[in-house]
TISE-92707 format. One record per atom (N, C-alpha, C, O): residue in one letter; atom name; x negated, y negated, z negated. Coordinates in steps of 0.05 Angstrom, whole numbers. Last residue first. Layout:
// TISE-92707
NODE  nunu  torse       u       v       w
NODE     a     CA       X       Y       Z
...
// end
This chain:
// TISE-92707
NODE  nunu  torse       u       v       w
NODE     x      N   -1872   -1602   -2542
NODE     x     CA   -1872   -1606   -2576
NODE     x      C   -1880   -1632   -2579
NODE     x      O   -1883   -1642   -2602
NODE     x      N   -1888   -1596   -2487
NODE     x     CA   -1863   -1616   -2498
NODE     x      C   -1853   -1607   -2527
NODE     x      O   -1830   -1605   -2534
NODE     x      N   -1937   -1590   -2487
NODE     x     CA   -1909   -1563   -2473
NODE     x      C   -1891   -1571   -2488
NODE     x      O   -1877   -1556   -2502
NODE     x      N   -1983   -1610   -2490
NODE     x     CA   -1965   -1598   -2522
NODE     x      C   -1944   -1580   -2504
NODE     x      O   -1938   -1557   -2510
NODE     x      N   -2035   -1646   -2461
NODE     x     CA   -2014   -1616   -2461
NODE     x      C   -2013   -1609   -2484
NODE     x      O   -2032   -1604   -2499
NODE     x      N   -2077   -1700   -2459
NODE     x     CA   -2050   -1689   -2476
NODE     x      C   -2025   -1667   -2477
NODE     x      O   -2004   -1670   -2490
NODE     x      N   -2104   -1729   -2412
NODE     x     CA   -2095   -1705   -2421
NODE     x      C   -2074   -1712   -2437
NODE     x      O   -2056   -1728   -2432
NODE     x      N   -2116   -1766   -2374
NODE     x     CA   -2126   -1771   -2398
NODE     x      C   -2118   -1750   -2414
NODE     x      O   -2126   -1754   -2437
NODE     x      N   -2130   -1759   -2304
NODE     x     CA   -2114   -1749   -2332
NODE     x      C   -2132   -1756   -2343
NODE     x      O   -2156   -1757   -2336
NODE     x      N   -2116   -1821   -2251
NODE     x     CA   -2137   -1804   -2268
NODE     x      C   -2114   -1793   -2301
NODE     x      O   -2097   -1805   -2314
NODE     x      N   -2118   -1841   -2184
NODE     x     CA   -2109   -1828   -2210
NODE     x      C   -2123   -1810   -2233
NODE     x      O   -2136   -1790   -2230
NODE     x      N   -2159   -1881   -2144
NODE     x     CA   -2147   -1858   -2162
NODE     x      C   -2133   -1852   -2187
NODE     x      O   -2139   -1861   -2209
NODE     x      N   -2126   -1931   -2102
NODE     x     CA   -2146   -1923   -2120
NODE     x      C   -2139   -1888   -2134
NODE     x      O   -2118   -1876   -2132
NODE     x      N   -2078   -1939   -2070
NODE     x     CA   -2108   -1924   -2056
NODE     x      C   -2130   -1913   -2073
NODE     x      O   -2146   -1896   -2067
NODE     x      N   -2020   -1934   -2073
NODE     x     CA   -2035   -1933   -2091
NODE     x      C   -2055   -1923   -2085
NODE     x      O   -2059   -1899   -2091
NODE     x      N   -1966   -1967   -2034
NODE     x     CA   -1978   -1946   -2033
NODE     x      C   -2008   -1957   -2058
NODE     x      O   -2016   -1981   -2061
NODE     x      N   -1892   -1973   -2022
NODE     x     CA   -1915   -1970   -2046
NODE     x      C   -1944   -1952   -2043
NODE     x      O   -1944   -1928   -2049
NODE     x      N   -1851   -1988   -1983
NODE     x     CA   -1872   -1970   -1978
NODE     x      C   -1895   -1982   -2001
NODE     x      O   -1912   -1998   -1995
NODE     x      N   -1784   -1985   -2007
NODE     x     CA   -1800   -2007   -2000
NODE     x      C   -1824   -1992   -2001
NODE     x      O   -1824   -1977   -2021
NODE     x      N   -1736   -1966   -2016
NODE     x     CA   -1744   -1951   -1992
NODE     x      C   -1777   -1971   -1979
NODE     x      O   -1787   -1971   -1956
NODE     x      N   -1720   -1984   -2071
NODE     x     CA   -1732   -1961   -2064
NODE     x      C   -1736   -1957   -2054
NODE     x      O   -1750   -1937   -2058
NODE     x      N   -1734   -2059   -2074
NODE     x     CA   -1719   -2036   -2059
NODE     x      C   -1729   -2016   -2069
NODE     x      O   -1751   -2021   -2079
NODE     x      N   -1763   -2087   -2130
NODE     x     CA   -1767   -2079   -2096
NODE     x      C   -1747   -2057   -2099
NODE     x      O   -1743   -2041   -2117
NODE     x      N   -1775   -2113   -2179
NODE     x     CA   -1748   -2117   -2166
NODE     x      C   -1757   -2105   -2139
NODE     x      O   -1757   -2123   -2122
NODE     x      N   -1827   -2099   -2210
NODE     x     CA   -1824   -2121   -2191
NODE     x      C   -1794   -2119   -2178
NODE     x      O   -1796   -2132   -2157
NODE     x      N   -1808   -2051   -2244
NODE     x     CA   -1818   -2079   -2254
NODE     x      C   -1813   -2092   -2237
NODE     x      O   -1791   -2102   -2240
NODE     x      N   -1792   -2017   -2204
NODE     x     CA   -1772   -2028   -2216
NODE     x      C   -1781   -2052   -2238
NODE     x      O   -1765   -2068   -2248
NODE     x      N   -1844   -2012   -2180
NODE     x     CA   -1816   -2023   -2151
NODE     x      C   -1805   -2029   -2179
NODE     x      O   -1810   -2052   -2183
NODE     x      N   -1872   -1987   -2206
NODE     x     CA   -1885   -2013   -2203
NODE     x      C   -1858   -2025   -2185
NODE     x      O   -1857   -2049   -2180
NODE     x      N   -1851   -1936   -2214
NODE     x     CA   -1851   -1957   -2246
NODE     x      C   -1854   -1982   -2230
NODE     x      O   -1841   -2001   -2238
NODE     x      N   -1856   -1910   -2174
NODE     x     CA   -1829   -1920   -2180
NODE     x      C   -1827   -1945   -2208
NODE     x      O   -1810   -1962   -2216
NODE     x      N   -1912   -1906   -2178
NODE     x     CA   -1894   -1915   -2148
NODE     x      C   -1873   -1934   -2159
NODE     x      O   -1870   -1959   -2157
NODE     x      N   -1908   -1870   -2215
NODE     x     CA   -1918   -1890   -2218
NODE     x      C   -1918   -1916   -2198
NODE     x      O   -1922   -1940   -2204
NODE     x      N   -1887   -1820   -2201
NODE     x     CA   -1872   -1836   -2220
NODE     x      C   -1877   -1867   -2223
NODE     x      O   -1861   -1884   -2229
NODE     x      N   -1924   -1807   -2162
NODE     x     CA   -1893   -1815   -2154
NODE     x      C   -1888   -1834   -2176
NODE     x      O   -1884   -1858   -2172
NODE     x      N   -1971   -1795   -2189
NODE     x     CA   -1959   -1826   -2176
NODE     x      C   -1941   -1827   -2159
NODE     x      O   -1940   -1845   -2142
NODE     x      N   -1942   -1755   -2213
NODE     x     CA   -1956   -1774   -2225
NODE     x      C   -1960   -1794   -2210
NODE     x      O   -1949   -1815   -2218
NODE     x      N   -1940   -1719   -2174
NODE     x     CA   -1917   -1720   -2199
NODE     x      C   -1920   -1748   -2212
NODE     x      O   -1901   -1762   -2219
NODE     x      N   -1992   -1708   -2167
NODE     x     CA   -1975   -1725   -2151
NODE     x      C   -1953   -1722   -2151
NODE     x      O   -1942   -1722   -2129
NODE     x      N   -2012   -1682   -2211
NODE     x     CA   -2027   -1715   -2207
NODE     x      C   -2002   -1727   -2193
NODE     x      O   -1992   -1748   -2199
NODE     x      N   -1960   -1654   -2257
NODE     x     CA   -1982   -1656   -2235
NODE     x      C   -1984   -1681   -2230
NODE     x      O   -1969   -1699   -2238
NODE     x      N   -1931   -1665   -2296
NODE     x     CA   -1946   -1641   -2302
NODE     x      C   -1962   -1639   -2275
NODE     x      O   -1977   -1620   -2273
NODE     x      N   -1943   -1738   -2333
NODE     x     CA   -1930   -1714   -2305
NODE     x      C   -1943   -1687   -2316
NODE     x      O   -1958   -1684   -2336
NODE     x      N   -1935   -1800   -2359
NODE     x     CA   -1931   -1765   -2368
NODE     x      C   -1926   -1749   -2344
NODE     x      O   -1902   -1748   -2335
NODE     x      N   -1971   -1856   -2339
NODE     x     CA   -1942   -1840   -2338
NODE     x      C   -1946   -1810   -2355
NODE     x      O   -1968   -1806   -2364
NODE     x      N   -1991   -1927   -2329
NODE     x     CA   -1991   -1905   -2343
NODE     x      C   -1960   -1876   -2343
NODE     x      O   -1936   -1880   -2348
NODE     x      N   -2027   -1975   -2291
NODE     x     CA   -2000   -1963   -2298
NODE     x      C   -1999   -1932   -2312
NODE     x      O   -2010   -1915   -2299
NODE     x      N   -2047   -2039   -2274
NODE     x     CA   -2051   -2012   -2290
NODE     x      C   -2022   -1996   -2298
NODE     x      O   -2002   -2004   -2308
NODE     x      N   -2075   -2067   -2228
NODE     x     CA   -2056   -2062   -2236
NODE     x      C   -2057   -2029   -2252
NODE     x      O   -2064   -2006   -2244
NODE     x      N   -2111   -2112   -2183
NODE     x     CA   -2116   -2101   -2205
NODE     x      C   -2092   -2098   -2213
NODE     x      O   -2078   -2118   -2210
NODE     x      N   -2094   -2149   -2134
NODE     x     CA   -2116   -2130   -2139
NODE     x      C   -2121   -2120   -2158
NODE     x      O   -2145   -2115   -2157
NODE     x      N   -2029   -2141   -2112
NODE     x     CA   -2037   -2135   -2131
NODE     x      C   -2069   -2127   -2136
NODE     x      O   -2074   -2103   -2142
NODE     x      N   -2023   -2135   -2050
NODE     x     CA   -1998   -2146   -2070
NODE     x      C   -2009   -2159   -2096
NODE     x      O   -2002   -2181   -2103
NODE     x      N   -2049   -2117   -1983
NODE     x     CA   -2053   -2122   -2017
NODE     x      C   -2032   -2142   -2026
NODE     x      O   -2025   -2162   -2013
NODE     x      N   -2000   -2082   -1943
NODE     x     CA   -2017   -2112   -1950
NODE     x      C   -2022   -2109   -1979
NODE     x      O   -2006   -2101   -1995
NODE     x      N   -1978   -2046   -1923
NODE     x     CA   -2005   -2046   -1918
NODE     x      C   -2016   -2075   -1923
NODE     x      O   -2034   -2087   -1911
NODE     x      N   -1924   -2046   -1953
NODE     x     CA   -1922   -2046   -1933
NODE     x      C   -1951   -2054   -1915
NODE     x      O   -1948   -2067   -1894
NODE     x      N   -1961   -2066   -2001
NODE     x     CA   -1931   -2061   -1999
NODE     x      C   -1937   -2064   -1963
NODE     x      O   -1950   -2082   -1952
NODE     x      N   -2019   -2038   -2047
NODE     x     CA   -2012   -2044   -2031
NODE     x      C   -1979   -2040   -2020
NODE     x      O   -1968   -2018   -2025
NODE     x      N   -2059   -2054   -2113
NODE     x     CA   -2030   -2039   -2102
NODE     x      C   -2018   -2050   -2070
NODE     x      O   -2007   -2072   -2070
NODE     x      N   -2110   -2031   -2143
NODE     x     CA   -2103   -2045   -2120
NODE     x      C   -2066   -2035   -2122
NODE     x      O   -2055   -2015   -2130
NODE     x      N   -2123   -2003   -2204
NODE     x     CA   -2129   -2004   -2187
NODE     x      C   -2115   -2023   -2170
NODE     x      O   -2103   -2037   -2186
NODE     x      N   -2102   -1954   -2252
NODE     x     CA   -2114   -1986   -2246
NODE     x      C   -2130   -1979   -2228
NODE     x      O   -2146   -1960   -2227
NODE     x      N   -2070   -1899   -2278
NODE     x     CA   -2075   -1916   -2247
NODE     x      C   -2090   -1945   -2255
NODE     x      O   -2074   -1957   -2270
NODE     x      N   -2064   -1847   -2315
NODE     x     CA   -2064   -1876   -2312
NODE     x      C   -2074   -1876   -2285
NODE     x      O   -2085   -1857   -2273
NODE     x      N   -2025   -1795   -2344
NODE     x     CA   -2047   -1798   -2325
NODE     x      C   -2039   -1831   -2319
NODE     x      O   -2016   -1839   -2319
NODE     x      N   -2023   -1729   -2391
NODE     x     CA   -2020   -1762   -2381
NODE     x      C   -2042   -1774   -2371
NODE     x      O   -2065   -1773   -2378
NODE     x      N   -1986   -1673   -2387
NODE     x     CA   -2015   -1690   -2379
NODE     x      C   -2006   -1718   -2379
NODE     x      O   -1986   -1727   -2369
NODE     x      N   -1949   -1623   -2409
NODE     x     CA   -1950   -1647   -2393
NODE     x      C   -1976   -1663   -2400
NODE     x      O   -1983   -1661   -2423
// end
């Protein structure tokens, strides 16, 4: 597994929310990776799950593959 950060913009339902927001996760793919990261920013802020999170900036790996050692 890879670890991959987000800072950047966060937009809810096509409105900026957030111009700067950093978020960090463990995926074995990028868009594994801002799913998770989707979901980190709805359960900090109290939003529904069906609430439209969208993350325009990029995602980026900082690595770290062990294969869960």
């Amino acid at each position: 597994m890879d670890t991959y950060y987000y800072d950047g913009p966060v937009y809810i339902f096509d409105q900026c929310v957030c111009s700067k927001w950093y978020g960090e996760t463990r995926a074995v793919t990028a868009g594994r990776a801002i799913s998770n990261l989707k979901y980190q920013y709805k359960k900090r802020h109290n939003l529904i799950p069906s609430a439209k999170v969208e993350l325009p900036g990029e995602v980026y790996c900082i690595g770290g593959t062990n294969n869960g050692r």
